[in-house]
C-alpha positions in Angstrom: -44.8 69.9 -43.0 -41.5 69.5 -42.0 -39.2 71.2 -38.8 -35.5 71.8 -38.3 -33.5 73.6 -35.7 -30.5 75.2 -36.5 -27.7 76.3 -34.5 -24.5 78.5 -34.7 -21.1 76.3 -34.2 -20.7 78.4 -30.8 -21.7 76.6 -28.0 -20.3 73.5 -25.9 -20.9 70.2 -27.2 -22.8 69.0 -24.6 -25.4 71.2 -25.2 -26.1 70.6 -28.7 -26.8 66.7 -27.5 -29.4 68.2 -25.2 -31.0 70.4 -27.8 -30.9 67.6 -30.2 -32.5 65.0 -28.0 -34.9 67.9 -26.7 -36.0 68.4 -30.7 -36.4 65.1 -31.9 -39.1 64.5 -29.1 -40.3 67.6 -30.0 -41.3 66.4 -33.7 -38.2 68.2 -35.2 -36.6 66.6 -38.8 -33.5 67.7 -39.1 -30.6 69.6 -36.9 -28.4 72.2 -38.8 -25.0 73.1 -37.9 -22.9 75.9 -39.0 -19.1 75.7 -39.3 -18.1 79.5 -39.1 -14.4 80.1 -38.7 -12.5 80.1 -35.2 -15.5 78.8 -33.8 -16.2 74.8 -32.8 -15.7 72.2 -35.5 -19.4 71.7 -36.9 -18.9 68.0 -38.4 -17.6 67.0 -34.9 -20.5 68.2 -33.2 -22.8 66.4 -35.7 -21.2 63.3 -34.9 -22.1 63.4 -31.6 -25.8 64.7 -32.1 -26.1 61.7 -34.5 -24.5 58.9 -31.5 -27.2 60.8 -29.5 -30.0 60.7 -31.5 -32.2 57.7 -33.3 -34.1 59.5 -36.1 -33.2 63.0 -36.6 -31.5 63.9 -39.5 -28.4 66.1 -39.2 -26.3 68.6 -41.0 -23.8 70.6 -41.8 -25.2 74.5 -42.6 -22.7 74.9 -44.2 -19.4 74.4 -45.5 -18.0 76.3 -48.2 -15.6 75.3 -51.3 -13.1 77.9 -50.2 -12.1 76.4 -46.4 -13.1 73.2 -46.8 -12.2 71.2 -49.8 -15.0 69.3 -52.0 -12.8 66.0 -52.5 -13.4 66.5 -48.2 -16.8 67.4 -48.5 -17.9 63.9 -50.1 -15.3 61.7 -48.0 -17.4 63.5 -45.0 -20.8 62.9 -46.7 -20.0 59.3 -47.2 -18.6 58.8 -44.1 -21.6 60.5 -41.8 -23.8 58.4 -43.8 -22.3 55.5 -42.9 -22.4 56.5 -39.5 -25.5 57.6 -39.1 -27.3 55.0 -41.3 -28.1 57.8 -44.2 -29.4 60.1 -41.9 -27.0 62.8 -42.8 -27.3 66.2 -45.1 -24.5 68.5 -47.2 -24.9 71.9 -46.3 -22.6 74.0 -48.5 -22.3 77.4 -49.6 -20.1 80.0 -51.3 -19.5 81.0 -47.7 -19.5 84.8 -46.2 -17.1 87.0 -48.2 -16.5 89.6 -44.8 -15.5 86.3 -42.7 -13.3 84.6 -45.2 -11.2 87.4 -45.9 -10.0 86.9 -42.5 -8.1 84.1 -43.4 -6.7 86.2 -46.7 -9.9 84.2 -49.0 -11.3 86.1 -52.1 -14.1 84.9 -53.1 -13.6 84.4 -56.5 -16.3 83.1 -58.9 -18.8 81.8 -56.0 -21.8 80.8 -58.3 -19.4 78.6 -60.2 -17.5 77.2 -57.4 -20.4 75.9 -56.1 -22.5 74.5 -58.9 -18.9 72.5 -59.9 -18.8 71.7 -56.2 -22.2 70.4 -56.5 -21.9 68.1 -59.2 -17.7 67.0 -58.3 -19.5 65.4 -55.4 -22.4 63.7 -56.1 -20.0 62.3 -58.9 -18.0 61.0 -56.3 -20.5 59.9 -53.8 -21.8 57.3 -57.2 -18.2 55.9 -57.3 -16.8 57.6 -60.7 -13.8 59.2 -61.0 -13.8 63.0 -61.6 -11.2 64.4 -64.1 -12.3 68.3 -64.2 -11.3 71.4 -65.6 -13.3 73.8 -64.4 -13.7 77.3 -63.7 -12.8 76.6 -59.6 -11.9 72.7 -60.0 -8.7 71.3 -62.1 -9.1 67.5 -61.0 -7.1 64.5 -62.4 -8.9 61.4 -63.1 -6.8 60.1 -59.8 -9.8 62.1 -58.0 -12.3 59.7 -56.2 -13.7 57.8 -53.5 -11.7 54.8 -52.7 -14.7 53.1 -50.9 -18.0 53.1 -51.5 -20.7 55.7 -50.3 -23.9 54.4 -49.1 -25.5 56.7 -51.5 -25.4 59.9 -52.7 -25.9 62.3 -50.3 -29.0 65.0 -50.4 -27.2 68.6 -51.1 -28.5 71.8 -49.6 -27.3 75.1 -50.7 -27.5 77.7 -48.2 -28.2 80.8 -50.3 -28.9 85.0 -49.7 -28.3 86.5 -52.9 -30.4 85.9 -56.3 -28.4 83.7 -58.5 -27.3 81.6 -55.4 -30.8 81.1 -54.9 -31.9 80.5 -58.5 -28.8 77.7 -58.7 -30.5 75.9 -55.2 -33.6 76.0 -57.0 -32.0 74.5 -60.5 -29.7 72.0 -58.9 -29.6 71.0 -55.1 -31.9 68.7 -53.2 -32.8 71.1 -50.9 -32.8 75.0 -49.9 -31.5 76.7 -46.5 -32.4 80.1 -47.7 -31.9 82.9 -45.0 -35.6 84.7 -44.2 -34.7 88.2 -42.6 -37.0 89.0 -42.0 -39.4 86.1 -42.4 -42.0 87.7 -44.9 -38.7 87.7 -47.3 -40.0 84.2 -48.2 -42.1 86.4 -50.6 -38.8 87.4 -52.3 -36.6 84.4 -52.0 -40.0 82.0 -53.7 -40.0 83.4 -56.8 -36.1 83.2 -57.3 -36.1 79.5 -56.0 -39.0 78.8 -58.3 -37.1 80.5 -61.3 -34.1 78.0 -61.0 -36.7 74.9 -60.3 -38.1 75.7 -63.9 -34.4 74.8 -65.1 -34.5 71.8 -63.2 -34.1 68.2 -63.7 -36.9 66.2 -62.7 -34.3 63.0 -62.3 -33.3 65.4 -59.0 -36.7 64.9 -57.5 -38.5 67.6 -55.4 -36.8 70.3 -53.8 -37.1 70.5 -49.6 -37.5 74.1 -49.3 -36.3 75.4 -45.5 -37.5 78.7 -44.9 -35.6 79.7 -42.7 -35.9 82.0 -39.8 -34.2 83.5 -36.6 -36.5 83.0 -33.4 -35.7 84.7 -29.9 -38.3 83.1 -27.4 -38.6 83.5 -23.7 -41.5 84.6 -21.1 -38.6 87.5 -20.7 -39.4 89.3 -23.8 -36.2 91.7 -22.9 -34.4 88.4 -22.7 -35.2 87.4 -25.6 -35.0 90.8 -27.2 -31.1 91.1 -25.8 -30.1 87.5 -27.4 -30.9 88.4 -31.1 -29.8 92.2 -30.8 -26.5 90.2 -29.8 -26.2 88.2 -33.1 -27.8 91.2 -34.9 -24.4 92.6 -34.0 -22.4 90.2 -35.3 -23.4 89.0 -38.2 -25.7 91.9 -39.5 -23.0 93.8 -41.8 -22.3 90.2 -43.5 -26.1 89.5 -44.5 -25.8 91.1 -48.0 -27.9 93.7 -50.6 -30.9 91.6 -50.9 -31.9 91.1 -46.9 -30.7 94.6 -46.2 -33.3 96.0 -48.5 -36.1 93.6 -47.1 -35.1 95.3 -44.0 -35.2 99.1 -45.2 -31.3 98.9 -44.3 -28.2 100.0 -46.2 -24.4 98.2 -45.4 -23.9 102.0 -43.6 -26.2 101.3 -41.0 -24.4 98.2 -39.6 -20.9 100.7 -39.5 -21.2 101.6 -36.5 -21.9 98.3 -34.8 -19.3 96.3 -37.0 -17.0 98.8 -35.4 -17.9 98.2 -32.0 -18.1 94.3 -32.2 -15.1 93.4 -35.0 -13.1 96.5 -34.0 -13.6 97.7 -30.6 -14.4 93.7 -29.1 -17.6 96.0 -27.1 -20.5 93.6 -27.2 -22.1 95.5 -24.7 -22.0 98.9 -27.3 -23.0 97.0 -30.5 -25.9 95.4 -28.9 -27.3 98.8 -28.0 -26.5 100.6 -31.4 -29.0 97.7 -32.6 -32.3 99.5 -33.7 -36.2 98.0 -34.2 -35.6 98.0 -37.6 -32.9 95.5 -37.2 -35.2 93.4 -35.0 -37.7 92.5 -37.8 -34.8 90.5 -38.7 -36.6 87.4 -36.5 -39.1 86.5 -34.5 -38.9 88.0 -30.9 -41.9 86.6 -27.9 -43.1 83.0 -27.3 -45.0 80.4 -29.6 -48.0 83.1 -30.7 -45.4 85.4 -31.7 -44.1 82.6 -34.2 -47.1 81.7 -34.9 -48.6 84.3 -35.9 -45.4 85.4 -38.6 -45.3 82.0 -39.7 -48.9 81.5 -40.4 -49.1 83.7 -43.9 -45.9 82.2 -44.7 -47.8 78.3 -44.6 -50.9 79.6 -46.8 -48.3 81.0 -49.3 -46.6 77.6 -49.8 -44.4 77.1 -47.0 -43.6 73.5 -46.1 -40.6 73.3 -44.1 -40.1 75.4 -41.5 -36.3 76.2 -39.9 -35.9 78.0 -36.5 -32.5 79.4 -36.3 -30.0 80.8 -33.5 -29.9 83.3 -31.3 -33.4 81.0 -30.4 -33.4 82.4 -26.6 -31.8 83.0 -23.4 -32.2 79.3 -22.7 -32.5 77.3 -25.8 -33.9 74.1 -23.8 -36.8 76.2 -22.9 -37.0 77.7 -26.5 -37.6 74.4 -27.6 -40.2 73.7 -25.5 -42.1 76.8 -26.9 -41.2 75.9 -30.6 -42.9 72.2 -29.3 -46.0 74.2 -29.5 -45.5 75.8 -33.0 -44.8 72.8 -34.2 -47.9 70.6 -32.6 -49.9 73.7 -34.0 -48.6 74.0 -37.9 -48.7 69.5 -37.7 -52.5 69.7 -36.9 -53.0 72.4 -39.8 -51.0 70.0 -42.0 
């Protein structure tokens, strides 16, 4: 079994070092970072969790092809692994549509963009140059590395929707596939598994992260508040497939996208956010997790991601995940 932690580019630097120091004596693997717009600079972060840290792996989750260029995506890769003696991981993904129209982004052709982002940088990351013309990438053979990468880089594609997920399971080292609510592993296997029959056995096995939301605290209307808050924001963006896990349609989040894009009323979205929502994550203390998480394991499950809002005090949500993950490392 394997553990990560994952947190939202939102909160001050110091306290990712904390939580980072907190989860690798907890037994965590890796540490995720997202690098949503206007918000902290995610690599930055990592940087410092990685000066902090001695053997957890970190990460970017993710970077899209849209904001942040793929020529800039391998210098990064090479250069964190240099850093961080190979301890680093590419997160990528097409990115949210709803958040990069806000910088006047379409979306166009995601699938492709990022299987040609894919294979542009581990191209680069073995030293060759990489003359393309692509359906997202027109390259001259002027394009690549002028050092040398420590290796190529493991590639996670952070995936919601079906062929995203098929193309993780077909092509990247690793999956960071969005479980709302957590049964929707039972969904998202299949599709993985589907693009894993396309796959090159040279590319090894694939880390599969389910990955979850968590809210823990003693306070269980604490905990309750802190993912109705991110429920808020990012619950119009999620897409067809998790709405439909959810017995949701993109009309139900209206309302709240109104209050929190629109309006700038936390207070109002958070309370237009209904049970149904909820089951989105998990919402108690280590049982609570436990006890979703369990079925998940028997099915297949071997790597297990806890993801933001995590609590009203993240330290302390650690310290209960310390126990989910003592108890799924004795199953193992």
């Amino acid at each position: 079994m394997r553990f990560s932690l994952r947190l939202n580019n939102d909160l001050p630097v110091s306290e990712y070092v904390a939580l980072a120091q907190a989860a690798e004596a907890a037994g965590f693997d890796q540490f995720w970072v997202s690098n949503d717009l206007f918000l902290r600079f995610g690599p930055a972060i990592l940087l410092s969790v990685a000066h902090a840290t001695t053997r957890l792996e970190v990460g970017t989750g993710i970077l899209n092809p849209y904001t942040f260029h793929p020529a800039e995506m391998a210098m990064l890769a090479a250069t964190m692994d240099e850093l961080t003696g190979n301890r680093f991981n590419l997160g990528l993904a097409a990115g949210a549509g709803e958040f990069l129209k806000w910088v006047g982004i379409e979306q166009d052709a995601p699938l492709a963009t990022v299987r040609e982002t894919i294979a542009a940088v581990r191209a680069l990351l073995r030293g060759e140059r990489v003359p393309l013309d692509g359906r997202a990438l027109h390259w001259s053979d002027e394009a690549y590395l002028r050092f040398t990468a420590p290796r190529v880089t493991p590639i996670y594609i952070g995936a919601m929707g079906p062929k995203m997920l098929e193309l993780a399971g077909e092509v990247a080292d690793g999956a960071l596939p969005l479980l709302f609510p957590p049964e929707h592993y039972y969904g998202v296997q299949p599709l993985i598994a589907a693009g894993e029959a396309q796959r090159d056995p040279a590319l090894g096995a694939l880390d599969f992260a389910a990955c979850i939301w968590v809210s823990l605290a003693e306070d269980h209307a604490a905990a309750r508040r802190v993912l109705a808050q991110k429920v808020a924001y990012y619950g119009h963006a999620l897409g067809p497939l998790l709405w439909a896990r959810l017995g949701l349609v993109r009309a139900d989040f209206n309302a709240i996208e109104q209050a929190m894009m629109v309006e700038r009323d936390e207070e109002k979205a958070i309370n237009l956010v209904d049970a149904r929502m909820l089951r989105i994550g998990v919402v108690g203390g280590a049982a609570e997790v436990i006890k979703r998480l369990e079925p998940l394991v028997a099915a297949g499950a071997t790597h297990l991601s806890f993801g933001p809002p995590l609590g009203p005090d993240r330290l302390a949500a650690v310290e209960i995940l310390r126990q989910v993950v003592a108890h799924f490392k004795r199953g193992a």
